[in-house]
C-alpha positions in Angstrom: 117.3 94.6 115.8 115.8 91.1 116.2 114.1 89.8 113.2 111.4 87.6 113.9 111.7 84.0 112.5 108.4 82.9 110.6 106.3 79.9 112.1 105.3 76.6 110.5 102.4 77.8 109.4 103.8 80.7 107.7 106.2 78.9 105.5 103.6 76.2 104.8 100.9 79.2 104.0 104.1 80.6 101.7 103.6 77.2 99.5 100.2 76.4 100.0 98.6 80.3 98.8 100.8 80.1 95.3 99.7 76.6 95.3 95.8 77.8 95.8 96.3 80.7 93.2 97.7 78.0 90.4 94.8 75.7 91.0 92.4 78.2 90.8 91.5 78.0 86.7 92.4 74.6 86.9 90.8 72.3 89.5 87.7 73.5 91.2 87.8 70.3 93.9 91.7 70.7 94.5 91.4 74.4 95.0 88.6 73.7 97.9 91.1 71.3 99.5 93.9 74.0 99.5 91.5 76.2 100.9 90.7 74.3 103.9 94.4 73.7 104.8 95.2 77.6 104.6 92.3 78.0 106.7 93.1 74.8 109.4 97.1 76.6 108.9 95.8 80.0 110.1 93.5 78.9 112.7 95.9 76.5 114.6 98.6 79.0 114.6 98.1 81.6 116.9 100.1 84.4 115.5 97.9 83.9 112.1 94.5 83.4 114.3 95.1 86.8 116.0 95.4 88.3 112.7 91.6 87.6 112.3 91.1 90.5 114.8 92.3 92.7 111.9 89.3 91.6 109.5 87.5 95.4 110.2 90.9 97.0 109.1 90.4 95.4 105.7 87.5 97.0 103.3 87.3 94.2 100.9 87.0 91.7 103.8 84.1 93.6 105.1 82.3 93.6 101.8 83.1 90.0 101.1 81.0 89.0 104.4 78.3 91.6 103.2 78.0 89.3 100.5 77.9 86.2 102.3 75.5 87.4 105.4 73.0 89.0 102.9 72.6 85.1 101.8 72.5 84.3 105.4 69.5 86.7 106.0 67.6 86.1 102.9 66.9 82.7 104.6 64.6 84.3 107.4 61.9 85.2 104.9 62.3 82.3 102.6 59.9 79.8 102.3 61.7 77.2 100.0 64.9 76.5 103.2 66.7 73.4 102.1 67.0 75.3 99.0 68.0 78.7 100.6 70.7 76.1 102.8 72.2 74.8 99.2 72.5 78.3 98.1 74.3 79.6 101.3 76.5 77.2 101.0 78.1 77.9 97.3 78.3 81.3 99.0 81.0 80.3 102.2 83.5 81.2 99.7 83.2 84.6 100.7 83.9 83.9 104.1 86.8 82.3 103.3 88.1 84.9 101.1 87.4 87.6 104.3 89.6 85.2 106.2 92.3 84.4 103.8 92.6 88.6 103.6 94.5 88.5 107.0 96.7 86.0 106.3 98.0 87.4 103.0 101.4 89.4 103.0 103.0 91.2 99.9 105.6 88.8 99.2 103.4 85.5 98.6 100.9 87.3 97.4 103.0 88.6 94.5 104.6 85.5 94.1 100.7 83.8 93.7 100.4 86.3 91.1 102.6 84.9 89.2 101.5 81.3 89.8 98.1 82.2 88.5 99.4 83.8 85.5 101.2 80.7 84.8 98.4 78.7 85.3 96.5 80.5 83.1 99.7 80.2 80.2 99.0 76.7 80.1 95.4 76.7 79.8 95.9 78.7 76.9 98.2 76.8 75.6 96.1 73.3 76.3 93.2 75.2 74.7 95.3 75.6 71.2 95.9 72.1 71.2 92.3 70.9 71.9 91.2 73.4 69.4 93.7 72.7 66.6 94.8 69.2 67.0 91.7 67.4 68.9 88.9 68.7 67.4 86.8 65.6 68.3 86.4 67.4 71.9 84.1 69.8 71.8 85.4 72.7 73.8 87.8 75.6 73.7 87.7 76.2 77.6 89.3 73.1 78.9 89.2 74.1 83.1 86.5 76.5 83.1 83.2 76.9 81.6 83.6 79.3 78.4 81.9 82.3 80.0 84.4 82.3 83.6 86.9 81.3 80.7 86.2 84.4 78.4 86.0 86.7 81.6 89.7 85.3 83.0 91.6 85.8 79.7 90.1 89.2 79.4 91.3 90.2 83.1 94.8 88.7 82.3 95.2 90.2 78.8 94.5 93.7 80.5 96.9 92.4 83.8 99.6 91.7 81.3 99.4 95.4 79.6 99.4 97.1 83.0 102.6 95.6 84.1 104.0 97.1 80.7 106.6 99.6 81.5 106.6 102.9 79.6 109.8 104.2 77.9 111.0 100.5 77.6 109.4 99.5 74.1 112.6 96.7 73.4 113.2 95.3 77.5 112.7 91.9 78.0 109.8 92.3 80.2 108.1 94.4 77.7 108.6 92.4 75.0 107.6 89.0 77.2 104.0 90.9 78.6 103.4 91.8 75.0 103.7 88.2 73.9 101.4 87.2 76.6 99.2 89.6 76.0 98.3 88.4 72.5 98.5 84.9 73.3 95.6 85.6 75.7 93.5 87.8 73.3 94.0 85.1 70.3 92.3 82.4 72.9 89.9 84.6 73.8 89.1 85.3 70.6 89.0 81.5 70.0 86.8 81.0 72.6 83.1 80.1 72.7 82.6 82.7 75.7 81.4 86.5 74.2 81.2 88.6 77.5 85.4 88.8 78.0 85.3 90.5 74.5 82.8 92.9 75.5 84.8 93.5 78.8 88.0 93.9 76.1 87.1 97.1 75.0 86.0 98.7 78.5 89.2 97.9 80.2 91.2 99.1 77.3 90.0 102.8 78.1 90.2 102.2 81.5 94.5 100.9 81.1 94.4 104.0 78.5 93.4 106.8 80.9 94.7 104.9 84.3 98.1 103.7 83.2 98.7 105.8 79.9 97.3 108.8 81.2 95.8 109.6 77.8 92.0 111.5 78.4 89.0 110.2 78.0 88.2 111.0 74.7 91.4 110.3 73.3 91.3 106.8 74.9 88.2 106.1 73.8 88.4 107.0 70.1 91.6 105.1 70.3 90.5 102.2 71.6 86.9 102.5 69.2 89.4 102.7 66.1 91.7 99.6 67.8 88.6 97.4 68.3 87.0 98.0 64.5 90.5 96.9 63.5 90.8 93.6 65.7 87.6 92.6 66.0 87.3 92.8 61.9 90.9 90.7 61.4 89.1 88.1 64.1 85.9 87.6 61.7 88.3 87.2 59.3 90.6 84.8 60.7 88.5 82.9 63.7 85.6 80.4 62.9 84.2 80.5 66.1 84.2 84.2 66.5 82.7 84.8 63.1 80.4 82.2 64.3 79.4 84.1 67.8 78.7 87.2 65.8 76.7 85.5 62.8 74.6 84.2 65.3 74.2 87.4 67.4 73.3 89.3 64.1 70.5 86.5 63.4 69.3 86.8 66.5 68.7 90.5 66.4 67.4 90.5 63.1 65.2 87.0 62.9 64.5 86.0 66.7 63.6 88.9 68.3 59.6 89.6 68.3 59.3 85.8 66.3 58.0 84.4 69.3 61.7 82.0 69.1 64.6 81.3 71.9 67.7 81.8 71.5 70.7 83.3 73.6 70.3 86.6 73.4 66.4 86.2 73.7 66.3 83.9 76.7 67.6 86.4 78.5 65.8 89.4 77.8 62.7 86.7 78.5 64.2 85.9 81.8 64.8 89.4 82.5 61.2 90.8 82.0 59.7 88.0 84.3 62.2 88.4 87.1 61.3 92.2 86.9 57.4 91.1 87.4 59.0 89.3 90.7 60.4 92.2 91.7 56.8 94.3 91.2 55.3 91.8 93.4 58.0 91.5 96.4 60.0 95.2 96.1 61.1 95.5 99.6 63.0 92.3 100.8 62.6 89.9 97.7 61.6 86.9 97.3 64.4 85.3 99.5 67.5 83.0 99.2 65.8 80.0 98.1 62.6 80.9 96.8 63.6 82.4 93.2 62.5 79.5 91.5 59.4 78.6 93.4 58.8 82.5 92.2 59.1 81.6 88.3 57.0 78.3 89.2 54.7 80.8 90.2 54.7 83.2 87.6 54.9 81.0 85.1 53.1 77.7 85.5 55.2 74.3 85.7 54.6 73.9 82.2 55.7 77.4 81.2 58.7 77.3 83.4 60.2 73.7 82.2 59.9 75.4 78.8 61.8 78.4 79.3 64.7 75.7 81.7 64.7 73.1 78.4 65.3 76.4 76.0 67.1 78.9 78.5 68.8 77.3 81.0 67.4 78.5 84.5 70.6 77.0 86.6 69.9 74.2 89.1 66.3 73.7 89.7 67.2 75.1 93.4 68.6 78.4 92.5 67.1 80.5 89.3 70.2 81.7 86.9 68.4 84.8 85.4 71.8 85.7 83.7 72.0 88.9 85.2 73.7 89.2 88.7 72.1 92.8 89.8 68.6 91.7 88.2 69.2 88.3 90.7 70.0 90.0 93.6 67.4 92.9 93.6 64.9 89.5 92.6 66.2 87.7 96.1 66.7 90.8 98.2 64.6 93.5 96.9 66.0 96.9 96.7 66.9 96.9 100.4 68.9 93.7 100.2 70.5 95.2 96.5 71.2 98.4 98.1 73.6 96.1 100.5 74.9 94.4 97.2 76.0 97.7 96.0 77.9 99.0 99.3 79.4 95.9 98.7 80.6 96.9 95.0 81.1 100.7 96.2 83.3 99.5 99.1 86.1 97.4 96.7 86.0 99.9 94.1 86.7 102.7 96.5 89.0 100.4 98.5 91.1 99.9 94.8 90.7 103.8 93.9 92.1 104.5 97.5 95.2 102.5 97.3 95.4 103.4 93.3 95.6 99.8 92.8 95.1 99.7 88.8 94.3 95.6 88.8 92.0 95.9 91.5 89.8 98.5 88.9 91.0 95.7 86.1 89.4 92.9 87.7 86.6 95.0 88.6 85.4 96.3 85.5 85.9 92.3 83.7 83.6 91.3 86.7 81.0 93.8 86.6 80.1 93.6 83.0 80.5 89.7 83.6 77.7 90.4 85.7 75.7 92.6 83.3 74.4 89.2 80.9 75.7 86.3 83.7 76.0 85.8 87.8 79.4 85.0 87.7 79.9 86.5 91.5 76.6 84.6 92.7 76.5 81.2 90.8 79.4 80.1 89.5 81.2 78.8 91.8 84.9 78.6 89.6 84.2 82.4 89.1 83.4 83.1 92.5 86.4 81.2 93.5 88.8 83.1 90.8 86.9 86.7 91.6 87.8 86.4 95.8 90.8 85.0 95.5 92.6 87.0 93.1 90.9 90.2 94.4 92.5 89.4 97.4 96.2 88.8 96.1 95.6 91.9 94.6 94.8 94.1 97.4 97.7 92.3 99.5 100.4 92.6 96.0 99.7 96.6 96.3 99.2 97.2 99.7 102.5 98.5 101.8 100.8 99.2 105.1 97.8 96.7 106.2 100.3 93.7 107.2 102.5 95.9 109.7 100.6 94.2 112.8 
């Protein structure tokens, strides 16, 4: 039996993919430059560039250039095109992420698991220091803004409990996920971000009834009586987090209908206008580039530099509505958003296929991320995290696709 020896490129990809998976939370400009040298690695070797053939093989690969060439199309009815062009770009991550599929086996790709999840140890642990001992710096998400931040920890917290073995209450590697496992949900409950603890509760049910094999019902009264408990010791005991909700609660029951902006408000505001969009442009959108020419429309220049000083709209090229399905129907219409959604359908049925529980994890974080942000559109440090790890994921839990 002769036992192929691996290339350069190989062992160089076996350094650089861990590498690119423990810079991911941490350094947005290093993680492009790892990036490109995976991708120069695997198209100058030709083993690795003949693995490229493969890309139709791979479900997730296919829906991350769905993603990428719905962009791509939206420019051929746009009228706004340089900014349609600065939009494509932030979106030639996906690309990548269809590419760096193929060169993915399960051995690195388990062991860039593990990179990432130390990575994001020492965030958490930088984000305790900066929130108890600098307190002049005014963050608790040190590398990523507080909403990727929030959706990460929540995705780890429930990574960590999946990889908790039943019947083993006292092992080592219980007892070690465990102690991650609250380490993440104290920072998250630390953290400015509120959507990861909104996700918290939803993936809970889904570890209950995937991993624990307890029914729906069960899991979800559980998990209803678990949160009341946790989230009532966190107003308690967290300043910020009894902050978030104060604030929620006076939204609700002072800002809404008083005419004011606020969180909460700005985006049911932004919401209802982008849904007027929509009325007007039903089929195909308004295009890649021409979201906010759209508002500018709608709204007046007056109007709409309002709503950016109070809201936030994004860059002035590319409207942040702070809902990623609302976005896409509002660039693509509901042909373009029925793409979107093949997209969605074909890496949740690609992780139901293969059972791969953090595949649905990382899902469900994601898709309520995208519920009150664009976290798979916009932001490029989430887009970045969202590919990348989907990716070692499918490769970590998949026996048969690298047998070429």
């Amino acid at each position: 039996m002769v036992i192929a020896t691996p290339s350069i490129s190989e062992r160089s990809l076996a350094l650089l993919i861990p590498a690119l998976a423990f810079a991911i939370t941490l350094h947005t400009s290093l993680s492009y430059a790892l990036a490109l040298l995976i991708l120069l690695l695997g198209m100058w070797d030709t083993h690795l560039r003949q693995r490229t053939r493969t890309i139709p093989s791979h479900p997730i690969a296919i829906a991350f250039l769905l993603i990428f060439a719905l962009h791509a199309a939206g420019l051929l009815w746009t009228e706004a095109y340089p900014e349609g062009l600065r939009i494509l770009s932030k979106q030639k991550i996906y690309v990548f992420a269809a590419l760096f599929v193929v060169f993915l086996d399960k051995d690195i790709a388990q062991k860039s698991i593990v990179a990432l999840i130390a990575a994001i140890f020492f965030s958490e642990f930088v984000s305790l220091y900066w929130i108890f001992y600098a307190p002049e710096r005014d963050s608790s998400s040190p590398f990523m803004h507080h909403m990727h931040y929030s959706l990460v920890l929540c995705f780890t917290a429930a990574y960590l409990i999946h990889l908790i073995v039943p019947g083993q209450r006292l092992c080592a590697h219980n007892l070690a996920c465990s102690a991650g496992t609250l380490l993440t949900v104290c920072v998250m409950f630390l953290n400015k971000g509120r959507i990861g603890l909104l996700a918290l509760p939803v993936v809970a049910v889904i570890l209950a009834v995937d991993k624990f094999k307890l029914a729906f019902w069960r899991a979800a009264v559980a998990v209803l009586a678990l949160s009341a408990c946790v989230f009532t010791l966190a107003y308690l005991g967290s300043a910020p987090f009894q902050a978030r909700i104060d604030a929620a609660v006076y939204e609700f029951t002072e800002v809404l209908g008083s005419g004011k902006r606020d969180s909460i408000t700005c985006r049911l505001e932004m919401w209802q206008y982008s849904l007027q969009i929509v009325a007007h442009e039903p089929l195909l959108g308004v295009g890649t580039g021409d979201s906010m020419p759209a508002m500018a429309n709608l709204l007046g220049a007056e109007a709409l530099d309002a709503l950016h000083a109070h809201c936030g709209l994004g860059h002035r090229y590319q409207l942040n509505v702070h809902n990623n399905f609302i976005l896409m129907l509002l660039q693509f219409g509901v042909v373009g958003f029925a793409v979107f959604l093949l997209a969605l359908w074909l890496l949740l049925r690609t992780a139901i296929a293969h059972n791969n529980h953090p595949m649905k994890l990382l899902l469900a974080v994601t898709g309520i991320g995208m519920l009150t942000a664009s976290p798979v559109s916009i932001h490029i440090k989430y887009m970045f995290f969202f590919t990348v790890v989907l990716s070692l994921l499918y490769a970590a839990g998949d026996t048969e696709k690298n047998s070429d």
